[in-house]
C-alpha positions as a Markdown table, in Angstrom:
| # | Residue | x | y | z |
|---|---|---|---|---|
| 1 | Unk | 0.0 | 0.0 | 0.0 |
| 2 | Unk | 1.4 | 3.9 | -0.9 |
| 3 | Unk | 2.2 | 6.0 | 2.0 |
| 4 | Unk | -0.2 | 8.7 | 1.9 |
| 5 | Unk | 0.9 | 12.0 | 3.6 |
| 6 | Unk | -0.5 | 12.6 | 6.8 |
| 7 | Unk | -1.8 | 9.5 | 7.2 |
| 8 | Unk | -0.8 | 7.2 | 10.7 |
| 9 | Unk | 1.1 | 4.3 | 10.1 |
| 10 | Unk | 0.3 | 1.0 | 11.4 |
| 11 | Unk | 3.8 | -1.2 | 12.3 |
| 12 | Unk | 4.2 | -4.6 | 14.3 |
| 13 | Unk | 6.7 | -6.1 | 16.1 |
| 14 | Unk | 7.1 | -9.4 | 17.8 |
| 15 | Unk | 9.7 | -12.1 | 20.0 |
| 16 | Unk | 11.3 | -9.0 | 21.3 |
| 17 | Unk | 13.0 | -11.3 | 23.9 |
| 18 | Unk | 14.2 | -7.9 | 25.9 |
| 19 | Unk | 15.9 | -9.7 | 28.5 |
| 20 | Unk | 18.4 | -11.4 | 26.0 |
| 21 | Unk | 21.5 | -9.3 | 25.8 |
| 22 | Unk | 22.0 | -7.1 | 22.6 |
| 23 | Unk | 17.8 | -7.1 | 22.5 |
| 24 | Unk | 17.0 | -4.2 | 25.0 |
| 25 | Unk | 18.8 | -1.2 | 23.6 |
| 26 | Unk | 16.9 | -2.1 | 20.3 |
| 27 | Unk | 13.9 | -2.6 | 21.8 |
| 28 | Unk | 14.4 | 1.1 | 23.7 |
| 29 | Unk | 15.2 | 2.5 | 20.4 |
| 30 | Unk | 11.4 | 1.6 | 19.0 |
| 31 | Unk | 10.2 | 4.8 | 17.8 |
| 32 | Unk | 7.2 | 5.3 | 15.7 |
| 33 | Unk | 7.5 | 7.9 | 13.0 |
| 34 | Unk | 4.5 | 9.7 | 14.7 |
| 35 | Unk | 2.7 | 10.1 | 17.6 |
| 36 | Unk | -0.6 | 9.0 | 15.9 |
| 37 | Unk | 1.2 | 5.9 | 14.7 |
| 38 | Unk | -0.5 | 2.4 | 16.3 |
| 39 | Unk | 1.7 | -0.2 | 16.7 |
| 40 | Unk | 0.8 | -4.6 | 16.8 |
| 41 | Unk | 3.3 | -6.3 | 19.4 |
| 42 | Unk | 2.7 | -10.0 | 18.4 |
| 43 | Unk | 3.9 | -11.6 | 21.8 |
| 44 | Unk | 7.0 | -12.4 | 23.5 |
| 45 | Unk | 8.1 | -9.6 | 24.7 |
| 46 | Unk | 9.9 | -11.2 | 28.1 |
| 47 | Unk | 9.6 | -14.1 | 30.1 |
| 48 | Unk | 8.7 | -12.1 | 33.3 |
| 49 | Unk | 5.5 | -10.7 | 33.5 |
| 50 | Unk | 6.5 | -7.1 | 35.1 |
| 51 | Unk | 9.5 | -6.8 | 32.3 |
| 52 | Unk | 6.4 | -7.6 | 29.9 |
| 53 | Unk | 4.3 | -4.5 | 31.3 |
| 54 | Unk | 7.5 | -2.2 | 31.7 |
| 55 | Unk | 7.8 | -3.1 | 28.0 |
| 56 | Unk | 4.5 | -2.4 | 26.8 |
| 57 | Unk | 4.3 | 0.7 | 28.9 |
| 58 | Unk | 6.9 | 2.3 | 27.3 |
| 59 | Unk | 5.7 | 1.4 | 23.9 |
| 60 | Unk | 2.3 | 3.1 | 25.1 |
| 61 | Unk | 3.7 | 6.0 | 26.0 |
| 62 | Unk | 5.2 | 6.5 | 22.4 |
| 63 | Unk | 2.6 | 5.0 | 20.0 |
| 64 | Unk | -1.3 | 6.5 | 20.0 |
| 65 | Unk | -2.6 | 2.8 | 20.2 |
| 66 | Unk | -0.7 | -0.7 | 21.0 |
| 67 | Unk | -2.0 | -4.2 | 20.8 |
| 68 | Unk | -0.8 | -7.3 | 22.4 |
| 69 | Unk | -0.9 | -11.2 | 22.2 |
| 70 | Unk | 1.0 | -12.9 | 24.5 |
| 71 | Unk | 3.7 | -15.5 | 23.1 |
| 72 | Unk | 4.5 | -18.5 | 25.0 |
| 73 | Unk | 7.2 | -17.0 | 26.8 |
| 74 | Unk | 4.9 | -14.5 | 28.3 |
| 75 | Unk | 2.7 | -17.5 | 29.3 |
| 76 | Unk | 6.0 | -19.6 | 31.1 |
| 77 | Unk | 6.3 | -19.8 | 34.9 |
| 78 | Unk | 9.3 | -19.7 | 35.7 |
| 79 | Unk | 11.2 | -19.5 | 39.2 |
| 80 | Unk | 12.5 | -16.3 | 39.1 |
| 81 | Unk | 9.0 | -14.5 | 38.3 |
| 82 | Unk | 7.8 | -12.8 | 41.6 |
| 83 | Unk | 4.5 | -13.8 | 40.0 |
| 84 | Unk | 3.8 | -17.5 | 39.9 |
| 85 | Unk | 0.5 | -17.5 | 38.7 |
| 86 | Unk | -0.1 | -20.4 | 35.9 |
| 87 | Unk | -1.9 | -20.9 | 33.3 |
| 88 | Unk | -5.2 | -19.1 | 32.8 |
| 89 | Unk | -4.9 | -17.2 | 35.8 |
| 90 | Unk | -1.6 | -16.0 | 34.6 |
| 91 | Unk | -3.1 | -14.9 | 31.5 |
| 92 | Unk | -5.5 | -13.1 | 33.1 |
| 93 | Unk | -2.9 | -10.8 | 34.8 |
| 94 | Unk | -1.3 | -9.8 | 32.2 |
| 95 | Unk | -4.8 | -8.9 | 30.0 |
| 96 | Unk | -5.4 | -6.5 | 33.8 |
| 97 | Unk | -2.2 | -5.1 | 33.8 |
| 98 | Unk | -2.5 | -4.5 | 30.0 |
| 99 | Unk | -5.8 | -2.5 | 30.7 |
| 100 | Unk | -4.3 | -0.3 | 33.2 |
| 101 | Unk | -1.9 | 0.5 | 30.3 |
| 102 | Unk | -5.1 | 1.6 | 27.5 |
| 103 | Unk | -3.1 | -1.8 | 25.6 |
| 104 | Unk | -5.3 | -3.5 | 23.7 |
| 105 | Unk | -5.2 | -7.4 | 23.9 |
| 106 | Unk | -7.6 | -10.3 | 22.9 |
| 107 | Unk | -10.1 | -9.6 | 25.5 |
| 108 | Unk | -11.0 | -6.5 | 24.4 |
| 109 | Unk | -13.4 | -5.3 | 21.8 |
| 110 | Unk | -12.0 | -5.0 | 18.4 |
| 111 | Unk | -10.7 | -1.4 | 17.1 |
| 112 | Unk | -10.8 | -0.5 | 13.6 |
| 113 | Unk | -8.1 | 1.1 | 11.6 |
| 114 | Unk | -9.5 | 4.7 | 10.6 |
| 115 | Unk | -7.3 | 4.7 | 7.9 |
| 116 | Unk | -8.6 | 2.4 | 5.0 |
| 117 | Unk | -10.6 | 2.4 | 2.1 |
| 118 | Unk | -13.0 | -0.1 | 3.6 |
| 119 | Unk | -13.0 | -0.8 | 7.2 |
| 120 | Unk | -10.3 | -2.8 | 8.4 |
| 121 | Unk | -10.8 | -4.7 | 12.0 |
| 122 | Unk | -7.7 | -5.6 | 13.7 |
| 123 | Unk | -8.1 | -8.5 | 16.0 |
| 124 | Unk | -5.9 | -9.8 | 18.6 |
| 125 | Unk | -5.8 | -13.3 | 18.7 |
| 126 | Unk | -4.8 | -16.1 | 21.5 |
| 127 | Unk | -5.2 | -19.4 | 19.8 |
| 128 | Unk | -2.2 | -21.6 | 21.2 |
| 129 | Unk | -1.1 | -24.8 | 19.1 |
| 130 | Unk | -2.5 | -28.6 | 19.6 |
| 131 | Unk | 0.1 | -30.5 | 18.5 |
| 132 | Unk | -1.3 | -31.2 | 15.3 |
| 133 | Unk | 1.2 | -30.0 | 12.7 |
| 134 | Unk | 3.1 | -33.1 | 12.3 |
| 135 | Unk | 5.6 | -34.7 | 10.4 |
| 136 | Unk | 4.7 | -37.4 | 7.8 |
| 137 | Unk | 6.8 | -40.4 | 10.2 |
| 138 | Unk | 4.7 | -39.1 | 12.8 |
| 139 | Unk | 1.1 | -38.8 | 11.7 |
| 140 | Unk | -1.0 | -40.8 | 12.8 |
| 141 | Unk | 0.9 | -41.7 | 15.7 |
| 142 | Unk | -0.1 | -40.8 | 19.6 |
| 143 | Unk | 1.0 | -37.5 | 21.2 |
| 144 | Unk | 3.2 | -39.6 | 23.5 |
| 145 | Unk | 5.0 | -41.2 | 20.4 |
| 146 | Unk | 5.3 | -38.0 | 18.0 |
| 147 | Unk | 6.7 | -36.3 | 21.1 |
| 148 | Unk | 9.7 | -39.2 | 21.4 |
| 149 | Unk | 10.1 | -38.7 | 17.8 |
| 150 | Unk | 10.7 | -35.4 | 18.7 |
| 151 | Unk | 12.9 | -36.2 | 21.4 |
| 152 | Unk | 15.1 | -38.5 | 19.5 |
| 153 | Unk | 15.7 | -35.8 | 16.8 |
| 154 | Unk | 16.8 | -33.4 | 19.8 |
| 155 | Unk | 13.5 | -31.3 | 20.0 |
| 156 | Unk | 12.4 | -30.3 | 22.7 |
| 157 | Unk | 9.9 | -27.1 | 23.6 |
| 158 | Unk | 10.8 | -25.3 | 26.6 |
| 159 | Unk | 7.0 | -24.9 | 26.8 |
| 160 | Unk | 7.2 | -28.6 | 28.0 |
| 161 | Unk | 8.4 | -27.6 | 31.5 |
| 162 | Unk | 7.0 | -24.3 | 31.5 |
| 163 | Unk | 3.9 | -23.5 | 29.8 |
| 164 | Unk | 1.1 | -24.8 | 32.3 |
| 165 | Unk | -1.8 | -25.1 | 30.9 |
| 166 | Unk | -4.3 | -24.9 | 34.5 |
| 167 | Unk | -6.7 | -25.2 | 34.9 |
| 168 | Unk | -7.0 | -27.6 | 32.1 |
| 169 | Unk | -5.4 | -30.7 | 32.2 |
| 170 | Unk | -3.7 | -30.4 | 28.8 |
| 171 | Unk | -2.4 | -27.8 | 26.2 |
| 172 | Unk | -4.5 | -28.9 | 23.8 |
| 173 | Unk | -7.5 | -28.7 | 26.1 |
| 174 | Unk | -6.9 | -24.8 | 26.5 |
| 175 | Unk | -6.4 | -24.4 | 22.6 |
| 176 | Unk | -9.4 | -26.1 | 22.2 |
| 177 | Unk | -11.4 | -23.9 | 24.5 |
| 178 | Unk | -9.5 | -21.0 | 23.1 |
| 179 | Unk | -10.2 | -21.3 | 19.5 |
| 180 | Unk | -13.9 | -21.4 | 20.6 |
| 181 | Unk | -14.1 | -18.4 | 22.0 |
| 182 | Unk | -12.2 | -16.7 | 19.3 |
| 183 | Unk | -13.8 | -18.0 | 16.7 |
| 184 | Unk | -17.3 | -16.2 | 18.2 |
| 185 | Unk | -16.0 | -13.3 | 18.3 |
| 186 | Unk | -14.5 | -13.1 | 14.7 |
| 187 | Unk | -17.7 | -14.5 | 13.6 |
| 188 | Unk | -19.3 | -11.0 | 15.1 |
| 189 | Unk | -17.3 | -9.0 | 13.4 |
| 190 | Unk | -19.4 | -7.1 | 10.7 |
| 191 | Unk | -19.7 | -8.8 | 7.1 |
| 192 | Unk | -18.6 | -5.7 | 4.9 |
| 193 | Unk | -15.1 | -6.0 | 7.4 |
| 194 | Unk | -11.4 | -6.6 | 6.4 |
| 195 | Unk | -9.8 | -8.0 | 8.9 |
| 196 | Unk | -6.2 | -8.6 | 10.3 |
| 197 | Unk | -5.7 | -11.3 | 11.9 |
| 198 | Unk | -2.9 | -10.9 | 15.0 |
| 199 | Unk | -1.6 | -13.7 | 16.6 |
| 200 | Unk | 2.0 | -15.2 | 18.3 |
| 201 | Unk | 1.7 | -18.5 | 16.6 |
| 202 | Unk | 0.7 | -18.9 | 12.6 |
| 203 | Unk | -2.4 | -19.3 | 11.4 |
| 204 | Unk | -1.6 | -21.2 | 8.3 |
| 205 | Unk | 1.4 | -24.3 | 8.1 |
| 206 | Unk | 2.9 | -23.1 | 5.4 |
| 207 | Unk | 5.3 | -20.5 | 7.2 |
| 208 | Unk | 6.9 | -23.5 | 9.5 |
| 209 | Unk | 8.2 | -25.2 | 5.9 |
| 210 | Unk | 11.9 | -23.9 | 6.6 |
| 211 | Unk | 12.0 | -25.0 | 10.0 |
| 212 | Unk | 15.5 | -26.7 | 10.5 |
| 213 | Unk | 13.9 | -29.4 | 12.6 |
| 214 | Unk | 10.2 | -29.9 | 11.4 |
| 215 | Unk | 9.8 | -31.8 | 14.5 |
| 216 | Unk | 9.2 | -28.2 | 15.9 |
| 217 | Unk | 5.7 | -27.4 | 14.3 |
| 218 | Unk | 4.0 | -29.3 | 16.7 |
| 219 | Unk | 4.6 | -26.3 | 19.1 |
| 220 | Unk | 3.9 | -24.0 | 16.4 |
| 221 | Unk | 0.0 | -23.6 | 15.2 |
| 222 | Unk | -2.8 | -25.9 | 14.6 |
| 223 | Unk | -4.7 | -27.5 | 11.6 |
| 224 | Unk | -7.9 | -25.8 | 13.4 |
| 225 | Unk | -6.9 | -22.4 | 12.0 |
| 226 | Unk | -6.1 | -23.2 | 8.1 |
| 227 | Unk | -9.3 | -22.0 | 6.5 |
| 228 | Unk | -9.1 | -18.3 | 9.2 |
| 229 | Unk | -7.6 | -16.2 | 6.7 |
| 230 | Unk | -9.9 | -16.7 | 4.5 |
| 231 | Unk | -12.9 | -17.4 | 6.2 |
| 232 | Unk | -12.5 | -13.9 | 8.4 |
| 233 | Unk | -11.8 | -11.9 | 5.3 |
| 234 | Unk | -8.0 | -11.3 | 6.3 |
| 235 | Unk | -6.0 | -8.1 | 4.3 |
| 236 | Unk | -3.4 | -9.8 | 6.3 |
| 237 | Unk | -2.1 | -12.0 | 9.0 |
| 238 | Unk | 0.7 | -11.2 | 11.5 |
| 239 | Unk | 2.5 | -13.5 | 13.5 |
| 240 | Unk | 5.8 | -14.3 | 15.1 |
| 241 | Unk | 7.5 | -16.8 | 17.4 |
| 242 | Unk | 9.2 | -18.7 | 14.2 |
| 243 | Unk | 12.1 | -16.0 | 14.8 |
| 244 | Unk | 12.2 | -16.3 | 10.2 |
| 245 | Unk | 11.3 | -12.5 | 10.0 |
| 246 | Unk | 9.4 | -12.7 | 6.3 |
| 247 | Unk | 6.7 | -12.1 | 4.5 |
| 248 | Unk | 4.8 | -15.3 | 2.5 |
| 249 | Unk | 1.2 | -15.6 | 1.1 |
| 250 | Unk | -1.7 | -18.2 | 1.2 |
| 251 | Unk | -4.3 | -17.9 | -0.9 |
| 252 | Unk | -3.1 | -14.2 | -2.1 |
| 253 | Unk | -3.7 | -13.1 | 1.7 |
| 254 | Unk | -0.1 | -11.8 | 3.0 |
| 255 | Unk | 1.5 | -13.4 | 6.0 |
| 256 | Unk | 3.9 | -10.9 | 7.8 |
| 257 | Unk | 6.7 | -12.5 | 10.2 |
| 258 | Unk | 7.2 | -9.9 | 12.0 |
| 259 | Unk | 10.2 | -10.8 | 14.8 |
| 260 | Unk | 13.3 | -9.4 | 16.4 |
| 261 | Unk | 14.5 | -12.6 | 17.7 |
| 262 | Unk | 17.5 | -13.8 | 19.5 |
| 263 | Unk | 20.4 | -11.6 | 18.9 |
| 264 | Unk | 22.4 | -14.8 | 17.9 |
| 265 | Unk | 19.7 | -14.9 | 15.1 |
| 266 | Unk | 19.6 | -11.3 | 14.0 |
| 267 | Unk | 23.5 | -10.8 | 13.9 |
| 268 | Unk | 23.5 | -13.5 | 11.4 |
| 269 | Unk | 21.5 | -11.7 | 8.6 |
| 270 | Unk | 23.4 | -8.8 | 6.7 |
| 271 | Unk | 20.4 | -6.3 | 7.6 |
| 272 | Unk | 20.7 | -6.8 | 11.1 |
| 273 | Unk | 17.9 | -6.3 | 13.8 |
| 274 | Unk | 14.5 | -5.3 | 12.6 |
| 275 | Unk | 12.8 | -4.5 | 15.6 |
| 276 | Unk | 10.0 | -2.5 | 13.5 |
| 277 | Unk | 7.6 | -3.6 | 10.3 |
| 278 | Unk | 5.6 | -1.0 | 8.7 |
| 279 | Unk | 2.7 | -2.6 | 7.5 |
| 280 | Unk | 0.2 | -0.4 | 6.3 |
């Protein structure tokens, strides 16, 4: 899309990771090129929740709106968190602290971008993954045997030992519970709408494809979400977590991989850290 003059910019970020040496003085130099300027922070900002709001606070104060969807890192407990909530109850702090902030997240009503031709809903989305983008060796298979796959090949989520899913008894469980809720509310959203679908983890499979271990999609999406882009009239979908900053299509609809990354990740590439997408 042209930059017309005068018109806010919409930009995104994700998998900030601002406790990761080399990642915070990036992350403090996040500017937006105006104060009208709304900004989409596609989750993992920190692994600590009050290093997540300190975050998000400051990029509040510089952008006129900010949205957020937590990443699995936000969603770890881990022992050096002062807050130990777990699971849902964790997520629930974070979505109050976020609304002391004025940060938008995907609890709250969906906003509209002013600034299109047609309206345009942006919707923050927390779907989580289910385990069901497998390999070929391991379809068909049960969890317990496409996780030792996994496991022999040397892949291993973190989210194993930290991502609790209470009070369900299972990841998949709390996907499952979450994809029913979202899906109601995108089904609200108004037929004449555009939409852009915001989430941590990819909608479509496609974007995993140059995973070095494929083992690793199972903690990456589900199959539940394939038709979304499509099906919610998506202008675009933004995601991060893959750390394969990029953009790809499905179905002519533009996915936009929008992540910092680790900083052993971003020195790697010849442009360096992009902490900052433009995207319309």
């Amino acid at each position: 899309m042209d930059t017309v003059e005068g018109v806010p910019h919409l930009f995104a970020t994700s998998d900030l990771h601002v406790t990761h040496e080399g990642n915070g003085p990036i992350v403090e130099s996040i500017r937006p090129d105006s104060p009208d300027d709304w900004l989409l922070v596609a989750g993992d900002v920190a692994e600590r929740a009050d290093v997540v709001i300190k975050t998000l606070a400051m990029l509040k104060e510089r952008f006129a709106e900010v949205f957020w969807v937590p990443g699995n890192h936000e969603l770890w407990t881990t022992s050096g968190d002062p807050v130990q909530l777990r699971g849902q109850e964790r997520y629930e702090h974070l979505v109050a602290r976020c609304r002391e902030l004025g940060v938008h997240t995907p609890e709250d009503e969906f906003v509209v971008w002013p600034h299109a031709e047609r309206p345009l809903t942006i919707a923050p989305l927390f779907v989580l993954y289910d385990y069901s983008w497998r390999t070929p060796r391991a379809e068909g298979v049960s969890l317990e045997e496409a996780l030792g796959q996994a496991r022999e090949a040397g892949v291993v989520c973190t989210d194993e030992y930290f991502l609790h899913p209470d009070p369900y008894p299972t990841r998949q469980e709390w996907c499952a519970q979450r994809l029913k809720v979202t899906e109601q509310r995108l089904a609200a959203i108004p037929d004449d709408h555009r939409t852009i679908l915001m989430s941590h983890w990819p909608l479509h499979r496609h974007p995993t494809e140059p995973l070095y271990w494929p083992e690793f999609a199972m903690w990456c999406g589900t199959t539940e979400t394939a038709d979304w882009h499509l099906r919610y009239r998506a202008e675009m979908a933004v995601y991060g977590h893959l750390h394969i900053p990029r953009t790809t299509r499905a179905d002519g609809v533009p996915f936009e991989e929008v992540s910092l990354g680790y900083p052993r990740e971003w020195r790697k590439r010849q442009r360096g850290p992009v902490a900052l997408r433009r995207l319309l």
